[in-house]
N, CA, C and O of each residue as an XYZ file, in Angstrom:
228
protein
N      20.037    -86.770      8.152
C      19.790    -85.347      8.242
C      20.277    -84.681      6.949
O      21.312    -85.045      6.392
N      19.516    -83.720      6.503
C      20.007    -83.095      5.159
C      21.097    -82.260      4.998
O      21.692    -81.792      5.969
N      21.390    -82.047      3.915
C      22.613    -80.659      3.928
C      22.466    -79.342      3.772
O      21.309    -79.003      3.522
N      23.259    -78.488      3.838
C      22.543    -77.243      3.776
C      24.203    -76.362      3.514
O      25.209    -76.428      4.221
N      23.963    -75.557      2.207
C      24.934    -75.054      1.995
C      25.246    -73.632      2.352
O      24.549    -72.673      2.022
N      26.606    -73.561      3.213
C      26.885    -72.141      4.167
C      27.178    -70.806      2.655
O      26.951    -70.697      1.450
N      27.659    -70.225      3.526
C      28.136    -68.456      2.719
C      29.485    -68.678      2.392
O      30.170    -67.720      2.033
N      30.257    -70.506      2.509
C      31.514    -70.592      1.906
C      31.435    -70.697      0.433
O      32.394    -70.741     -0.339
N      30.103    -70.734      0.118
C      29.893    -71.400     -1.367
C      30.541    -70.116     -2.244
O      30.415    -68.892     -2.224
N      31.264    -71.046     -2.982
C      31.717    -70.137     -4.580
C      31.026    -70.252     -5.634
O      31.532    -69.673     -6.595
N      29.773    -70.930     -5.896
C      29.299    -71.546     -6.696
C      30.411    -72.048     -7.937
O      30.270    -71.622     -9.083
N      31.398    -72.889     -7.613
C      32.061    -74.016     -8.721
C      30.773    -74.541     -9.377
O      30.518    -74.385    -10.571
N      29.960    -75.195     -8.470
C      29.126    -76.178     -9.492
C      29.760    -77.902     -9.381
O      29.368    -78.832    -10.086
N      30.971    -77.991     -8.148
C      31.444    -79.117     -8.134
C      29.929    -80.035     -7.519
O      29.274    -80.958     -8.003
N      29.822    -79.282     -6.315
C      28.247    -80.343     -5.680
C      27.556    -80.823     -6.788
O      27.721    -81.998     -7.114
N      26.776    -80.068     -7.446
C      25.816    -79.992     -8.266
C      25.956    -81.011     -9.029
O      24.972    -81.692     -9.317
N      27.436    -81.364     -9.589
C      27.861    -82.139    -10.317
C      27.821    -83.612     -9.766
O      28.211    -84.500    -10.524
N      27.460    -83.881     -8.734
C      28.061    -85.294     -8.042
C      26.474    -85.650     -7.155
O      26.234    -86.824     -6.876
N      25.639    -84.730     -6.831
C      24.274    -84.824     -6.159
C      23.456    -85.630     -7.226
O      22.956    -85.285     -8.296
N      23.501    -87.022     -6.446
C      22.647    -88.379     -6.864
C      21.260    -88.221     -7.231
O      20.707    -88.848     -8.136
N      20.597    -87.152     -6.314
C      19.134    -86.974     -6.939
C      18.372    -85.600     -6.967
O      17.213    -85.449     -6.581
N      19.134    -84.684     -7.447
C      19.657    -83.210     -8.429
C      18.617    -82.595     -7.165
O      17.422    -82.330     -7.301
N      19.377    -82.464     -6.007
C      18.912    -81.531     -4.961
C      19.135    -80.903     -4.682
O      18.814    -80.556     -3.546
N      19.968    -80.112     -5.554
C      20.774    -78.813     -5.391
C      20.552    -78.032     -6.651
O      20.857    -78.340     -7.803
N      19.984    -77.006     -6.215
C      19.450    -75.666     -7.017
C      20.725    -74.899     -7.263
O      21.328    -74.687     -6.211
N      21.581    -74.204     -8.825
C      22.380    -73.565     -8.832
C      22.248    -72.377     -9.611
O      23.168    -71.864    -10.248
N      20.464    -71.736     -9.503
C      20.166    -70.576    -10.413
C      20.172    -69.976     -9.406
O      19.969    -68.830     -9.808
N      20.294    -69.904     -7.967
C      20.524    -68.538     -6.979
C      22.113    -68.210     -7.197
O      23.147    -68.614     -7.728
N      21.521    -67.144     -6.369
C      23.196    -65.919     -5.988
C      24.118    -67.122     -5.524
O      25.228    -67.175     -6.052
N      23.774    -68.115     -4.572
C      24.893    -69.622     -3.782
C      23.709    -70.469     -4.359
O      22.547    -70.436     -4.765
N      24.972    -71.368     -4.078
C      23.680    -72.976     -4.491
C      23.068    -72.794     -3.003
O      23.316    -72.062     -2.046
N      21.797    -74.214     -3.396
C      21.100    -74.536     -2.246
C      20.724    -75.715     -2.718
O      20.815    -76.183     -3.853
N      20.187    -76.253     -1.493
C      19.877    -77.673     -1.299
C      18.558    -78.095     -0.656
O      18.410    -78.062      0.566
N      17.629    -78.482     -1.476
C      16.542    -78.826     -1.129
C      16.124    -79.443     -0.101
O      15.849    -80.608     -0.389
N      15.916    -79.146      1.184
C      15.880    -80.212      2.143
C      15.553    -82.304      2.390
O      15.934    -83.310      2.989
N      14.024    -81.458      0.809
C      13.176    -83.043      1.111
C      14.175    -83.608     -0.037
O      14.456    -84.803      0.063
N      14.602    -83.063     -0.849
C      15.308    -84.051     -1.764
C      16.220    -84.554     -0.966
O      15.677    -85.629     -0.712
N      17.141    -84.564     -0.425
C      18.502    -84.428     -0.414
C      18.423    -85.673      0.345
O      17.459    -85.712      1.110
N      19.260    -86.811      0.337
C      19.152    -87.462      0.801
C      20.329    -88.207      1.909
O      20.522    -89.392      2.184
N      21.073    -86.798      2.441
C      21.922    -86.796      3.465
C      23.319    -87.668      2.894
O      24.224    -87.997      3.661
N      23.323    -87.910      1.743
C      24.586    -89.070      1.323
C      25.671    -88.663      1.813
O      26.121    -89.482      2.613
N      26.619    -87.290      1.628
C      27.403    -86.778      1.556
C      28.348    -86.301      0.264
O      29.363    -85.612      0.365
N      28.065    -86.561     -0.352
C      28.420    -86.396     -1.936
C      28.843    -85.154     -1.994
O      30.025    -85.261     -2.319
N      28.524    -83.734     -1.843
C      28.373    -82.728     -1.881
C      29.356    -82.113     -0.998
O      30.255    -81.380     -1.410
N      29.162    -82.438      0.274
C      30.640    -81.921      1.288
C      32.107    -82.609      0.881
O      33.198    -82.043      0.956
N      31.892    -83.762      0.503
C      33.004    -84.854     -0.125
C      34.073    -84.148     -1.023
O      35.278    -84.308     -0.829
N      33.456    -83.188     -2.231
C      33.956    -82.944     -3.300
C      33.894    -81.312     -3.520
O      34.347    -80.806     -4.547
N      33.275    -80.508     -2.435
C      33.477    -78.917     -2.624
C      35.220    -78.812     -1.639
O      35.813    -79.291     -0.673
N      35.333    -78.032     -2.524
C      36.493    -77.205     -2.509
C      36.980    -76.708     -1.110
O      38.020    -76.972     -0.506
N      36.018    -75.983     -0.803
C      35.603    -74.596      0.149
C      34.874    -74.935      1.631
O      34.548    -74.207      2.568
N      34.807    -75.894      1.477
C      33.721    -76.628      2.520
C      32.552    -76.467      3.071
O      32.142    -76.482      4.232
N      31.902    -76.250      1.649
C      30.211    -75.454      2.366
C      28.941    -76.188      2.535
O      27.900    -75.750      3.024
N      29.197    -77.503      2.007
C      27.747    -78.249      2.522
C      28.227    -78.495      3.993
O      29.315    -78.774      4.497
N      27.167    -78.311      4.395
C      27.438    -78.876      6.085
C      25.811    -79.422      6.725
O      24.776    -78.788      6.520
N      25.893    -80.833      7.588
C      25.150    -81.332      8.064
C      23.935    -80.470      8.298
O      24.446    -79.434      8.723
N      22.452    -80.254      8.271
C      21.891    -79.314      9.246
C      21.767    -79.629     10.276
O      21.936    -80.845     10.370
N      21.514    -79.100     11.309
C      21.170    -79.595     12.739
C      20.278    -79.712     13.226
O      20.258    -80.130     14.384
């Protein structure tokens, strides 16, 4: 299941930095995360700060 980043985001840019196959967009107001890219690894919740990737449901 993909990730999907909440309203905890600070935009660091830590995700962005560690997302295996660049599925995370960081030219919006918060990052976001492409659904079809993303390939559920966890990479992204692993290494934010703030705790804003979260599973979708």
């Amino acid at each position: 299941m993909a990730y999907k980043i909440t309203e905890k985001c600070r935009n660091c840019g830590e995700c962005f930095k560690v997302c295996p196959v660049g599925a995370i967009n960081k030219e919006t107001q918060k990052h976001e995360i492409n659904s079809e890219l993303c390939i559920s690894c966890g990479s992204c919740a692993a290494v934010c700060p703030f705790g804003a990737p979260i599973e979708k449901e």
